[in-house]
N, C-alpha and C positions, 0 to 999 in steps of 0.2 A: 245120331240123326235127329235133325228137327221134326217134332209131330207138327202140322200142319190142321188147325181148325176146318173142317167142314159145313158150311151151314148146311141144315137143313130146311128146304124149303116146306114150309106150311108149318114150322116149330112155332114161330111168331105170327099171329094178326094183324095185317095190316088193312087199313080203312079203304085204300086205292089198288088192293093185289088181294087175288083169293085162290088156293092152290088146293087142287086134287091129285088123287092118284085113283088110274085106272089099272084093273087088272087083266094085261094081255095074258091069253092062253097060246098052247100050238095050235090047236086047231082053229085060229081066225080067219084062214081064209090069205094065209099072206100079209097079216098087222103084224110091227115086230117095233123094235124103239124106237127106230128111223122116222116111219110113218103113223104111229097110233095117233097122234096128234089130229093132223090131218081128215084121217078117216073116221074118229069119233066128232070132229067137230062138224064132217061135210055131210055125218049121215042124216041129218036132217034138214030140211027144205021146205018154205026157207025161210034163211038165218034168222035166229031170233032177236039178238045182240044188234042193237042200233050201233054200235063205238067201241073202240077197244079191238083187243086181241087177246091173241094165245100162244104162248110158250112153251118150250118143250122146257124141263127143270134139268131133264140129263140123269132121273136122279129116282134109284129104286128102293121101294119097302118092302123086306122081306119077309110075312109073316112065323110064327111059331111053327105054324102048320104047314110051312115053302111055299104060300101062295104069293107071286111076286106082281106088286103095284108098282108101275112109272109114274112119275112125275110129269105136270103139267100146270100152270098159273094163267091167268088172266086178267083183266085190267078193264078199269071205264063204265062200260056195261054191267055189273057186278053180277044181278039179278038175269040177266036177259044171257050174260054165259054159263052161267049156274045151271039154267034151264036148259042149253043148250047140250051143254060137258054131259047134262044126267038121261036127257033124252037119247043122246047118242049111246052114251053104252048102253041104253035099254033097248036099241035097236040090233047091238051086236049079243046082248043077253049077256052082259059082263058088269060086274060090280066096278062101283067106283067108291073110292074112299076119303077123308082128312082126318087129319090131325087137329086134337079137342084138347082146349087148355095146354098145351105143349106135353102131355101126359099120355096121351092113349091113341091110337092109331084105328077109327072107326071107320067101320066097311059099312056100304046102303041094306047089305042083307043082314045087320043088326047087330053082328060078329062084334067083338070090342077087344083091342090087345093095347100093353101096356107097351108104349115105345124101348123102354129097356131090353124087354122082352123079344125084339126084332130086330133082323139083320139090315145090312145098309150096304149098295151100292152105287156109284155114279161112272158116268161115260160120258166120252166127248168132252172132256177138261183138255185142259193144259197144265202138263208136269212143271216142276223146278227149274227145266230148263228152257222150257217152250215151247216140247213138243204136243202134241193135240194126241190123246187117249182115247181112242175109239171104244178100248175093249170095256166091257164090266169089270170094275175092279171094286172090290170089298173094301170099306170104311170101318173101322173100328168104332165102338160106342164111345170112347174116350175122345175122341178124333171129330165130333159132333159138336157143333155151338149150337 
């Protein structure tokens, strides 16, 4: 069987994309992969971001300790969603996090884990053969570009 590359989104820097991850819990209230996006970007009023948008990545970091962050990027506005992504989850009281130097995996409450050191999932791809994966399914560290 072919292993198949994964990127990770927020491994690389890029000048025009800036990618977080936030940390949904159970108890939010009804936020779940589907809608985190969404509801972190609308909890503030209003919008900060003149341009641009927001991406769901599909794409989970699992830390050492099981606390699981989703993926999320955005574009154009760089500063004005930055402000926007970090205000929101301080309205839902949930950490948000990125990836530093392609190395470490840092959380807003200071926490710092080494990407080796964490698990990896994605959702809502599309298999080998073309079918669309809804479910969470575990990525291998080998299996990461």
């Amino acid at each position: 069987m072919k292993v198949e590359k994964v990127y990770l989104p927020g491994k690389e820097e890029f000048e025009f994309r800036e990618y977080r991850y936030i940390r949904i819990r159970s108890n939010m209230g009804g936020i779940d992969k589907d809608n985190f996006v969404s509801a972190i970007t609308d909890a503030n009023k209003p919008l900060i971001p003149k341009s641009g948008g927001v991406i769901n990545e599909n794409f989970i970091i699992i830390t050492p300790d099981e606390k699981r962050f989703y993926g999320l990027s955005y574009s154009k506005d760089i500063i004005g969603w930055r402000q926007q992504i970090e205000t929101g989850a301080a309205l839902f009281s949930v950490e948000s996090a990125e990836i530093k130097n392609g190395e470490h995996f840092v959380i807003s409450n200071g926490e710092n884990y080494e990407l080796k050191d964490c698990q990896f999932e994605r959702y809502n791809y599309y298999d080998d053969m073309g079918n669309i994966v809804k479910s969470n399914t575990p990525v291998e560290s080998s299996e990461i570009l």
